[in-house]
PDB file of N, CA, C and O in Angstrom, chain B, residues numbered from 101:
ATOM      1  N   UNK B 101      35.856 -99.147  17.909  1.00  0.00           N
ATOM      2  CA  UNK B 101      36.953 -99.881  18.517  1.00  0.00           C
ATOM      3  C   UNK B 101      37.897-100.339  17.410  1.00  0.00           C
ATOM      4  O   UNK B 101      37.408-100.804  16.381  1.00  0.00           O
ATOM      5  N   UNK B 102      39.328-100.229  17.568  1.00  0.00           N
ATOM      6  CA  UNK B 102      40.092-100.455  16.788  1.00  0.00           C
ATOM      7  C   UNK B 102      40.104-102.091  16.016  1.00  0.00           C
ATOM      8  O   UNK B 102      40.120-102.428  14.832  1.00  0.00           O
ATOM      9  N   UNK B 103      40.088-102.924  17.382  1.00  0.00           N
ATOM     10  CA  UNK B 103      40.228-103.985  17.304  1.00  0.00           C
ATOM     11  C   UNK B 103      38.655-104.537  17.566  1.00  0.00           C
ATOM     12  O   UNK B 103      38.243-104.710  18.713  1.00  0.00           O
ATOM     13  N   UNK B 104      37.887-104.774  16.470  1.00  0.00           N
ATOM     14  CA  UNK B 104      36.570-105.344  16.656  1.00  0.00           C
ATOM     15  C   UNK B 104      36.550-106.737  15.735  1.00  0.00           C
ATOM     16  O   UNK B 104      36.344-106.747  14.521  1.00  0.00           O
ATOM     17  N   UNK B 105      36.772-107.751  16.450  1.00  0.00           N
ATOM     18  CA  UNK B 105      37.016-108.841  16.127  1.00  0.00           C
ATOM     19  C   UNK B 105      36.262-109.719  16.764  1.00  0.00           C
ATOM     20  O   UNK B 105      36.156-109.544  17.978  1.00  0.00           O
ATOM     21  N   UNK B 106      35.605-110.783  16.199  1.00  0.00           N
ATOM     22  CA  UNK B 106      34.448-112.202  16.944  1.00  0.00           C
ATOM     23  C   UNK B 106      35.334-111.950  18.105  1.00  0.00           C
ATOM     24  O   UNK B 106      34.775-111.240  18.941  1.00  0.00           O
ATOM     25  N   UNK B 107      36.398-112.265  18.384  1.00  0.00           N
ATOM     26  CA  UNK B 107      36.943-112.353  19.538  1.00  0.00           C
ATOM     27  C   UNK B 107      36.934-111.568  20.420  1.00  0.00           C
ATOM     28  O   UNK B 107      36.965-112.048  21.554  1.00  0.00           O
ATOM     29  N   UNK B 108      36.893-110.172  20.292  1.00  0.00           N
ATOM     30  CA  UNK B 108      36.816-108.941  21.326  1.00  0.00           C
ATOM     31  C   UNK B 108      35.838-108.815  21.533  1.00  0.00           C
ATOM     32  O   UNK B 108      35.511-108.782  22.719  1.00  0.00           O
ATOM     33  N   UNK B 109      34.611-108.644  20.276  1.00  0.00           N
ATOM     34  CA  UNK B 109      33.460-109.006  20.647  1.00  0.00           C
ATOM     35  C   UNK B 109      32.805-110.070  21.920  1.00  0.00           C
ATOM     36  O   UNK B 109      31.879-109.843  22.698  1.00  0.00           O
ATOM     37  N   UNK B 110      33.630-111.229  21.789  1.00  0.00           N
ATOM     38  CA  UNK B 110      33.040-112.115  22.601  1.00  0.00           C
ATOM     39  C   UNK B 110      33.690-111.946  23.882  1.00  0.00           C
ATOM     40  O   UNK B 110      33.003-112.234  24.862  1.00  0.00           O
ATOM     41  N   UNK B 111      34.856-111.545  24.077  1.00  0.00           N
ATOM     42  CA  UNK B 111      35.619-110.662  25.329  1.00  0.00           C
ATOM     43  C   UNK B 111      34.573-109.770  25.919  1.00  0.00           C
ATOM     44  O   UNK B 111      34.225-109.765  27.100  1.00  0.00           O
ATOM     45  N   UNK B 112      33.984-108.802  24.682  1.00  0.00           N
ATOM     46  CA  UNK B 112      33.435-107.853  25.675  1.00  0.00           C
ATOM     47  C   UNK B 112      32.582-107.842  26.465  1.00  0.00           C
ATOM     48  O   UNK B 112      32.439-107.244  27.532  1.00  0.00           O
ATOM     49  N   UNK B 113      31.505-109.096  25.472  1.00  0.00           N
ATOM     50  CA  UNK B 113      30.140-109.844  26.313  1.00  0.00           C
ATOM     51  C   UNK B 113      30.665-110.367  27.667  1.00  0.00           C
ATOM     52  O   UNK B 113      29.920-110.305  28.645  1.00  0.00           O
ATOM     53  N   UNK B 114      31.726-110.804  27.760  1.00  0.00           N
ATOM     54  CA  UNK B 114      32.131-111.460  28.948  1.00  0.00           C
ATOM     55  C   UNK B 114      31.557-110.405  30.334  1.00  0.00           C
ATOM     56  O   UNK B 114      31.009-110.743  31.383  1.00  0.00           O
ATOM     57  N   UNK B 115      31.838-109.407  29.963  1.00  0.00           N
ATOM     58  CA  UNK B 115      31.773-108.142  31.287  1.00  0.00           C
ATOM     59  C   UNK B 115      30.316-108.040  31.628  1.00  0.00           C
ATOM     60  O   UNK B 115      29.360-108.455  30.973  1.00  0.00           O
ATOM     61  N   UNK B 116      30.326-107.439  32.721  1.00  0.00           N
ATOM     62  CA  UNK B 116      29.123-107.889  33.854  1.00  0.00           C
ATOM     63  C   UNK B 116      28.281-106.539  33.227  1.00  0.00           C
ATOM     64  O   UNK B 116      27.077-106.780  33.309  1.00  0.00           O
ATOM     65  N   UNK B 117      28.585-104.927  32.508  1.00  0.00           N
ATOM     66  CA  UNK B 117      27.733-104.792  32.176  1.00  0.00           C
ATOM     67  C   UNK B 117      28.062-103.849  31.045  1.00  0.00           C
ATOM     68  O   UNK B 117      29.122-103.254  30.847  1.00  0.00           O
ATOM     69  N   UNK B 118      26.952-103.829  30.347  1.00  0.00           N
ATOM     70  CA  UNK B 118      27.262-102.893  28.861  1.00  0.00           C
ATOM     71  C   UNK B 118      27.748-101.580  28.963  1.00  0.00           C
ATOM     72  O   UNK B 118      27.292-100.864  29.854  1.00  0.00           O
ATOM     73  N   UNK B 119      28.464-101.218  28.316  1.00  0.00           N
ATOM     74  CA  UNK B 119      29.437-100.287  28.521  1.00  0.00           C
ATOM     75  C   UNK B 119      30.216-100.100  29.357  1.00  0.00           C
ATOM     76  O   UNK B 119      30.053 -99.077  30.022  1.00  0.00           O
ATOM     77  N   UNK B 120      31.137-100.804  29.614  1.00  0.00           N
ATOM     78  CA  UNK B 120      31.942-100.902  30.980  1.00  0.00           C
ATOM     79  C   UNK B 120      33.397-100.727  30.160  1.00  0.00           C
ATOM     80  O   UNK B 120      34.119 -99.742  30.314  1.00  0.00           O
ATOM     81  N   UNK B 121      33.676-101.734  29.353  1.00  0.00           N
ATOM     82  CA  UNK B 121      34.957-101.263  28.417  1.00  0.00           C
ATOM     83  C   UNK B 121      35.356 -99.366  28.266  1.00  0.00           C
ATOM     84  O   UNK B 121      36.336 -98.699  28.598  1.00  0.00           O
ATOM     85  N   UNK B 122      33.862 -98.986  27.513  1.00  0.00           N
ATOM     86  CA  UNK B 122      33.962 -96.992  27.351  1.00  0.00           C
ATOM     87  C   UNK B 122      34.397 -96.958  28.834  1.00  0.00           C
ATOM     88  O   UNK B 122      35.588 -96.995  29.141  1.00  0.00           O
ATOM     89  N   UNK B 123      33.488 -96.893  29.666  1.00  0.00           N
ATOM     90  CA  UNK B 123      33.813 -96.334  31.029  1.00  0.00           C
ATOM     91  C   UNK B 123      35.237 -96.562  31.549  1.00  0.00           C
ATOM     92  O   UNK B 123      35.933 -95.651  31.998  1.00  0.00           O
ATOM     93  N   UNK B 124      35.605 -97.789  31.461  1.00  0.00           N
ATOM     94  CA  UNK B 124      36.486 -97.694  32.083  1.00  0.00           C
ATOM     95  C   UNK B 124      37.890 -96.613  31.571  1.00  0.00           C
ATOM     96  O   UNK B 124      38.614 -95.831  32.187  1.00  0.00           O
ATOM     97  N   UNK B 125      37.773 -97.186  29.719  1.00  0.00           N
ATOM     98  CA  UNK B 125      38.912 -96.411  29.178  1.00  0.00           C
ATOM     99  C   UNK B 125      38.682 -94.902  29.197  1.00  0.00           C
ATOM    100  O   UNK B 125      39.574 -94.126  28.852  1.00  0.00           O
ATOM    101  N   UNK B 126      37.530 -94.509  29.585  1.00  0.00           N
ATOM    102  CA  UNK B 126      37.167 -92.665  29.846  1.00  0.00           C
ATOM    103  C   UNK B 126      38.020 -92.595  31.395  1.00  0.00           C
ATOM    104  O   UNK B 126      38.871 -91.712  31.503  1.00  0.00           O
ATOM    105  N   UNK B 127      37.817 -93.386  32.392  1.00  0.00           N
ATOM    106  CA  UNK B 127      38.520 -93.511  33.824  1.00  0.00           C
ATOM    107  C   UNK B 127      40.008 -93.552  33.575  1.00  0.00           C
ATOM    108  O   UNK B 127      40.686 -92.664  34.091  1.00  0.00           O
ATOM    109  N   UNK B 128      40.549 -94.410  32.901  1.00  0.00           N
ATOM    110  CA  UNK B 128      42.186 -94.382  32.860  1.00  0.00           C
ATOM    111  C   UNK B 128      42.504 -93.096  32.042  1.00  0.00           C
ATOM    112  O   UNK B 128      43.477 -92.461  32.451  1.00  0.00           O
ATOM    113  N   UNK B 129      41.687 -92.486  30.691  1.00  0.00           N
ATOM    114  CA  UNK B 129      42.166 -91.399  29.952  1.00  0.00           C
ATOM    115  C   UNK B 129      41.823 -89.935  31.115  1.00  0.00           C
ATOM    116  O   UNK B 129      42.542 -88.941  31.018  1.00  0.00           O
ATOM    117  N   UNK B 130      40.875 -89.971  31.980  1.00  0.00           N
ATOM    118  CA  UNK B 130      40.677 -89.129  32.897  1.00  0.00           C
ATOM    119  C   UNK B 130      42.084 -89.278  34.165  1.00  0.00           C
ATOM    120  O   UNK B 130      42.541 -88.233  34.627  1.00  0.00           O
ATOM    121  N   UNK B 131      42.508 -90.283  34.501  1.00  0.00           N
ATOM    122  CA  UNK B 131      43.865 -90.132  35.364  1.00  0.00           C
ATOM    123  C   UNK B 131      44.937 -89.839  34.814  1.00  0.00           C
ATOM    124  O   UNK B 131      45.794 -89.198  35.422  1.00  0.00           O
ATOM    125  N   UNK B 132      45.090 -90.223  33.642  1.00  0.00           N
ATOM    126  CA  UNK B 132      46.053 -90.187  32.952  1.00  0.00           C
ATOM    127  C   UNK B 132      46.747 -88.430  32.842  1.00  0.00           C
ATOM    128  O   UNK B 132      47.888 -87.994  32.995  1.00  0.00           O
ATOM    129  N   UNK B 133      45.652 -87.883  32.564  1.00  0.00           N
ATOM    130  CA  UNK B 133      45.420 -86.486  32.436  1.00  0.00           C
ATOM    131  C   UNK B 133      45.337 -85.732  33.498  1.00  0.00           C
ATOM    132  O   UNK B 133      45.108 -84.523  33.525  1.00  0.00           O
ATOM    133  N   UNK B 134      45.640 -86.894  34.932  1.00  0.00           N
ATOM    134  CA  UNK B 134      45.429 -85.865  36.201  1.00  0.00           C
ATOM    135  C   UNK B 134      44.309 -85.271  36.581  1.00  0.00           C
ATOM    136  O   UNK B 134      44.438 -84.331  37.365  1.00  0.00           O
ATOM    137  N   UNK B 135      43.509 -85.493  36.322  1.00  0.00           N
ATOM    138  CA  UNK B 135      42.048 -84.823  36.467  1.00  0.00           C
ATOM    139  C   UNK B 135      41.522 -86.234  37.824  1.00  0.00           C
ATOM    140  O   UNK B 135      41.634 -87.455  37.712  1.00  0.00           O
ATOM    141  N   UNK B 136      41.062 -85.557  38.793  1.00  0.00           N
ATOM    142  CA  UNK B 136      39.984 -86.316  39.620  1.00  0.00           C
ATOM    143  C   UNK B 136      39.053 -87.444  39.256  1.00  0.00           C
ATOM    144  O   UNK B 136      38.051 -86.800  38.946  1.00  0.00           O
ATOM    145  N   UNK B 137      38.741 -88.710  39.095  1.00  0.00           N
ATOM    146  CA  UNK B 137      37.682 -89.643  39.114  1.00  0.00           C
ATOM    147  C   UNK B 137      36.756 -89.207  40.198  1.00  0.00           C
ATOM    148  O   UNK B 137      35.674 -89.246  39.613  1.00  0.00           O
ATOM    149  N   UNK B 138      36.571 -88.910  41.128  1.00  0.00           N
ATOM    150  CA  UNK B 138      35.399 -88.506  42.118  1.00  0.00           C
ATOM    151  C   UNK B 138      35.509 -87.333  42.367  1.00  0.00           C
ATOM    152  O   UNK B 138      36.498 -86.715  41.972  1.00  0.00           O
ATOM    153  N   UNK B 139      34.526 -86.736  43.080  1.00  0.00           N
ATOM    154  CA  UNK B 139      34.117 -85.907  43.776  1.00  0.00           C
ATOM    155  C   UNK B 139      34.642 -85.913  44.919  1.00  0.00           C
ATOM    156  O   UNK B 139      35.276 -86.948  45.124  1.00  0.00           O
ATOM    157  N   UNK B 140      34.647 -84.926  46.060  1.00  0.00           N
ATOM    158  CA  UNK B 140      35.246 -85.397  47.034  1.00  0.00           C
ATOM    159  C   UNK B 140      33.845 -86.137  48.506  1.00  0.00           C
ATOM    160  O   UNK B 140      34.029 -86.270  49.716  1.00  0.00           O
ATOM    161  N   UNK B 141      32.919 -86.366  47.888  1.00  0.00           N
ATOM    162  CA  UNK B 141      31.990 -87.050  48.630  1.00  0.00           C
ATOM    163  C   UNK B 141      31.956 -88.276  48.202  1.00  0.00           C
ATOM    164  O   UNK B 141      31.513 -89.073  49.029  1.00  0.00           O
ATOM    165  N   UNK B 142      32.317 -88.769  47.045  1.00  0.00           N
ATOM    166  CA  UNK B 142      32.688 -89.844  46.015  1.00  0.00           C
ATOM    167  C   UNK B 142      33.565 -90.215  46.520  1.00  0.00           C
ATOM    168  O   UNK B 142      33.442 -91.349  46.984  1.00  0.00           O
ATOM    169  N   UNK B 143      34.891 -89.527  46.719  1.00  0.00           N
ATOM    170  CA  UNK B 143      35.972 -90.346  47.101  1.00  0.00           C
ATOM    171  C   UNK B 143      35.919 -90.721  48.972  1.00  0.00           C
ATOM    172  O   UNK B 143      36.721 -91.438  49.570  1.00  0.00           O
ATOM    173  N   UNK B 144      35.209 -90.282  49.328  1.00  0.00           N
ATOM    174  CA  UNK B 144      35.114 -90.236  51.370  1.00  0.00           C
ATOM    175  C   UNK B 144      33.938 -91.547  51.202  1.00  0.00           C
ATOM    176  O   UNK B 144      33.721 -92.118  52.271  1.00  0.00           O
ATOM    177  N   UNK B 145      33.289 -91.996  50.195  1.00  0.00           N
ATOM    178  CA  UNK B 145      32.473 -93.193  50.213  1.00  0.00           C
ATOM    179  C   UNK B 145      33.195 -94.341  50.090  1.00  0.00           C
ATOM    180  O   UNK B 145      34.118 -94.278  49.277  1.00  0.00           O
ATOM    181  N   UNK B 146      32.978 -95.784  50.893  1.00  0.00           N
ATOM    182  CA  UNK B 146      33.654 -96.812  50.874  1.00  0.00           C
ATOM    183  C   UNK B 146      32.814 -97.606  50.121  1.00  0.00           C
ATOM    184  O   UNK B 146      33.095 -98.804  50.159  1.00  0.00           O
ATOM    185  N   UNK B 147      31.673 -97.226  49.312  1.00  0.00           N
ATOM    186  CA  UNK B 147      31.282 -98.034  48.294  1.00  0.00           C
ATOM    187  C   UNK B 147      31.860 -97.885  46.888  1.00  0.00           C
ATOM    188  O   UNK B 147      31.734 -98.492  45.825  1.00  0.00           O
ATOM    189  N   UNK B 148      32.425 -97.011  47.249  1.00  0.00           N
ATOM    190  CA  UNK B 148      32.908 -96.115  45.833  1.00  0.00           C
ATOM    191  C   UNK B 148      34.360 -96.336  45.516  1.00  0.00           C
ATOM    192  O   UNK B 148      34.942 -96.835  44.553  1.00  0.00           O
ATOM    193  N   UNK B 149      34.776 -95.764  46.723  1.00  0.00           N
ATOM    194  CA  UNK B 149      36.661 -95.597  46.613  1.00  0.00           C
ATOM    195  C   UNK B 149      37.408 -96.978  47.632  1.00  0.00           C
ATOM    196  O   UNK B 149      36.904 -97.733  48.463  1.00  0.00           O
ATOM    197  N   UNK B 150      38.456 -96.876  47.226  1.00  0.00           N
ATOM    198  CA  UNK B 150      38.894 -98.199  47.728  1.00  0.00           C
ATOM    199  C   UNK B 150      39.899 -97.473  48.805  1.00  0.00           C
ATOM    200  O   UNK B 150      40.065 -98.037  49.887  1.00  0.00           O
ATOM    201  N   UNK B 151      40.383 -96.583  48.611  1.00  0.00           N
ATOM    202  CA  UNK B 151      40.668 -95.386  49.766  1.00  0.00           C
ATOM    203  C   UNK B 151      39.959 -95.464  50.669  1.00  0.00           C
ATOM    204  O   UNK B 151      40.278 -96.136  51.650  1.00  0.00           O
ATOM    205  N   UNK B 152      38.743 -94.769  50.591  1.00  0.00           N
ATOM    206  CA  UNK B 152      37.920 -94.782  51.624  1.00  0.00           C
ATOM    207  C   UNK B 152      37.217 -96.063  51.893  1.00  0.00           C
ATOM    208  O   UNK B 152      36.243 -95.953  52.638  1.00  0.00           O
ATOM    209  N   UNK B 153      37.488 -97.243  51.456  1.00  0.00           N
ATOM    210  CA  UNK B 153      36.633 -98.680  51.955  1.00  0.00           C
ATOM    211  C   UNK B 153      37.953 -98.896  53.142  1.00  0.00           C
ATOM    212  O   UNK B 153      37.746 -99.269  54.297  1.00  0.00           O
ATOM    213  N   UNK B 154      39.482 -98.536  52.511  1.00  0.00           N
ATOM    214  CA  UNK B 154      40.812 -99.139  53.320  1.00  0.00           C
ATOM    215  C   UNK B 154      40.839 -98.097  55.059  1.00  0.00           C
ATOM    216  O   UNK B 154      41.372 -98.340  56.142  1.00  0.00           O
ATOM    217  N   UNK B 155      39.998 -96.951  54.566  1.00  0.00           N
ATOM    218  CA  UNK B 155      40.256 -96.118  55.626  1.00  0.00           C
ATOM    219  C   UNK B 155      38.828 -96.640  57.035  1.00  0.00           C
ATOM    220  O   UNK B 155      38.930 -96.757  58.256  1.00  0.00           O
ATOM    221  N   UNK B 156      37.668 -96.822  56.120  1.00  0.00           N
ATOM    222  CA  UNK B 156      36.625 -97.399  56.921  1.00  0.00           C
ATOM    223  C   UNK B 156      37.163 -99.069  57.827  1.00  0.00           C
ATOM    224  O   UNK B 156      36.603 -99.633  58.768  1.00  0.00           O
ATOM    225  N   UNK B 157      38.198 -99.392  57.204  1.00  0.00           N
ATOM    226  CA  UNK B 157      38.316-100.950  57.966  1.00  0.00           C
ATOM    227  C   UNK B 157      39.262-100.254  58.457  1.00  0.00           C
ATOM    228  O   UNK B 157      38.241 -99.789  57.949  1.00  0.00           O
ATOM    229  N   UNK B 158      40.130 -99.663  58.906  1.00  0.00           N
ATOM    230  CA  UNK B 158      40.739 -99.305  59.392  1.00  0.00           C
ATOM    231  C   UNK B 158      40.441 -98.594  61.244  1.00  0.00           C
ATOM    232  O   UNK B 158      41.122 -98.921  62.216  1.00  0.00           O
ATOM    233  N   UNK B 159      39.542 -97.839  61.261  1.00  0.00           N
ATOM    234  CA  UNK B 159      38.137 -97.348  61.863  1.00  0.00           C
ATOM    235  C   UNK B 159      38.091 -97.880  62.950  1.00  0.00           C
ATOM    236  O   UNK B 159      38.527 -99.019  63.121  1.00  0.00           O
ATOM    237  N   UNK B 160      37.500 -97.088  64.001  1.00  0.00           N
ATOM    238  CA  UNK B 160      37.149 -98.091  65.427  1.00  0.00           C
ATOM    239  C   UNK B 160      35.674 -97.974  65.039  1.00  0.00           C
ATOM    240  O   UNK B 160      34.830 -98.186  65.909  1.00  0.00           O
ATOM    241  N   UNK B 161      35.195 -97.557  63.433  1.00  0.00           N
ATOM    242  CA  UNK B 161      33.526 -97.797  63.599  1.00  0.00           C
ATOM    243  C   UNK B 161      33.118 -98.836  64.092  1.00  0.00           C
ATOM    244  O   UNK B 161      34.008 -99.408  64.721  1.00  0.00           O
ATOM    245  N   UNK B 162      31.770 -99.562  64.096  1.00  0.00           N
ATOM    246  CA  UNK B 162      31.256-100.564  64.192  1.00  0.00           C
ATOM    247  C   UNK B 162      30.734-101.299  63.048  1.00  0.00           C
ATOM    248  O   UNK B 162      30.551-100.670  62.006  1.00  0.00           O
ATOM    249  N   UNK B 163      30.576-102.040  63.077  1.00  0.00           N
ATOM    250  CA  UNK B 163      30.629-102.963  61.659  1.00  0.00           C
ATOM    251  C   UNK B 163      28.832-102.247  61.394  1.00  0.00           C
ATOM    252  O   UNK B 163      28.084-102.120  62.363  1.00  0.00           O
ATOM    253  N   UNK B 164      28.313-101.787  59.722  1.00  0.00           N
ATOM    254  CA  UNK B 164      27.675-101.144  59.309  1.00  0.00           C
ATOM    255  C   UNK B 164      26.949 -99.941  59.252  1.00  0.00           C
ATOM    256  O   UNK B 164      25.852 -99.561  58.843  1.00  0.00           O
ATOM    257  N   UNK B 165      28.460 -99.232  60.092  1.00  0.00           N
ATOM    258  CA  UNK B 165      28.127 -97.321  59.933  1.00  0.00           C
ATOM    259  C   UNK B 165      29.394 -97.375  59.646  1.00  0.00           C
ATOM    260  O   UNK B 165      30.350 -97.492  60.413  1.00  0.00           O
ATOM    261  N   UNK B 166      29.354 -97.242  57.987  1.00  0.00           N
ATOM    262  CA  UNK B 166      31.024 -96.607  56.929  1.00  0.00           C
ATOM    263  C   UNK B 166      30.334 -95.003  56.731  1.00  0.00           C
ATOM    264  O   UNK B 166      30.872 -94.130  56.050  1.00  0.00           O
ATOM    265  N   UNK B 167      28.997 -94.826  57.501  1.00  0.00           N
ATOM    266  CA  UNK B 167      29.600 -93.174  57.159  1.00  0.00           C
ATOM    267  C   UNK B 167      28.643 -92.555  56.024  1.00  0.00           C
ATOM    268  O   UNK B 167      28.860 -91.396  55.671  1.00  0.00           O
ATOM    269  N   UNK B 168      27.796 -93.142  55.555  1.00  0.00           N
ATOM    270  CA  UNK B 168      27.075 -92.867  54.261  1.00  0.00           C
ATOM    271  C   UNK B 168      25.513 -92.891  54.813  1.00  0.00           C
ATOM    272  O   UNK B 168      25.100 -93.769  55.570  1.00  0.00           O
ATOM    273  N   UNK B 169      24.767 -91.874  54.356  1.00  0.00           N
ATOM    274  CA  UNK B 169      23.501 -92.051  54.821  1.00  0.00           C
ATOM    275  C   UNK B 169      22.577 -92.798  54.091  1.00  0.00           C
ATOM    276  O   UNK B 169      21.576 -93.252  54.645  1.00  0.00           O
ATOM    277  N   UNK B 170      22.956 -93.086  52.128  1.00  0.00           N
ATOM    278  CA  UNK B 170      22.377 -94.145  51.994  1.00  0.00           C
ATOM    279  C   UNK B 170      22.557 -95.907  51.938  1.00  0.00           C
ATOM    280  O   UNK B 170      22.141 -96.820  51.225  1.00  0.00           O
ATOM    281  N   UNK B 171      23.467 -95.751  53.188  1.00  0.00           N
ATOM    282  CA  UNK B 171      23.558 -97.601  53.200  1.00  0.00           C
ATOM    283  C   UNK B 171      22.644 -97.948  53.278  1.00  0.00           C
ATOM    284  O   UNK B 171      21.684 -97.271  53.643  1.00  0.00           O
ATOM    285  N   UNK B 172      22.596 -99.583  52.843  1.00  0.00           N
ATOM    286  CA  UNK B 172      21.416-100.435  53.715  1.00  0.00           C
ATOM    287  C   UNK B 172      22.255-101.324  54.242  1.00  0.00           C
ATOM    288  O   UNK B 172      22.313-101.675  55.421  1.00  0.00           O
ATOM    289  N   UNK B 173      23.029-101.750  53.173  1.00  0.00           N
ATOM    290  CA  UNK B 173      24.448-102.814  54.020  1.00  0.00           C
ATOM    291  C   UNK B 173      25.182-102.584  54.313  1.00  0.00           C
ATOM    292  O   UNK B 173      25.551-101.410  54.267  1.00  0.00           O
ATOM    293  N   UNK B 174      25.916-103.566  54.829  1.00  0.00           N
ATOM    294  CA  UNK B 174      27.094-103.517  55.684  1.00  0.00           C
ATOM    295  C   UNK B 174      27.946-104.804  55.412  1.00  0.00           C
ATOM    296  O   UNK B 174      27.692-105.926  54.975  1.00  0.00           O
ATOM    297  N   UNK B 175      29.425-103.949  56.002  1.00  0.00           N
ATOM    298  CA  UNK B 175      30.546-105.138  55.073  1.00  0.00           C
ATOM    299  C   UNK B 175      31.067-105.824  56.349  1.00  0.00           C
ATOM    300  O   UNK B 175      31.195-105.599  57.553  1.00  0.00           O
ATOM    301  N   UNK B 176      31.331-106.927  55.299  1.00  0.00           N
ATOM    302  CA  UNK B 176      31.770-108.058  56.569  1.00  0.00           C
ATOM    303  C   UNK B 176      33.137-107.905  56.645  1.00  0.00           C
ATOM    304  O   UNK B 176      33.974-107.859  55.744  1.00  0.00           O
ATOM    305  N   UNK B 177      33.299-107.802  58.351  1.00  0.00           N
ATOM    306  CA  UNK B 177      35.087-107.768  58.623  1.00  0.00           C
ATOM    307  C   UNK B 177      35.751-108.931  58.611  1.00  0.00           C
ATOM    308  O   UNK B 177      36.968-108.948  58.793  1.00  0.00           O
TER     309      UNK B 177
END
């Protein structure tokens, strides 16, 4: 990291989990470049994509069938 400073350091601890900084900047250098973040079973998941979470509330489903065979939960409307 360019900038590795007590301070970024202690920024980075802040995040909920290790390696999330890489990941994410591999995710923006992957759009950036036009290339896909999901799959297209990845992106039709509303745990996953925020597309498909906006398209599931959208839905005459019933509240905890978004469509995925491994749910266990279900989101509150």
């Amino acid at each position: 990291m360019e900038n590795d400073t007590p301070r970024t350091r202690w920024l980075r601890d802040l995040t909920v989990f290790e390696g999330y900084h890489e990941a994410l900047l591999a995710s923006v250098d992957t759009a950036l470049r036009g290339e896909p973040l999901f799959t297209p079973s990845e992106a039709a998941d509303p745990d996953l994509s925020l597309h498909a979470y906006l398209d599931w509330c959208a839905s005459d489903r019933p509240i905890g069938d978004a469509g995925t065979a491994r749910r266990e939960k279900s989101f509150v409307r």
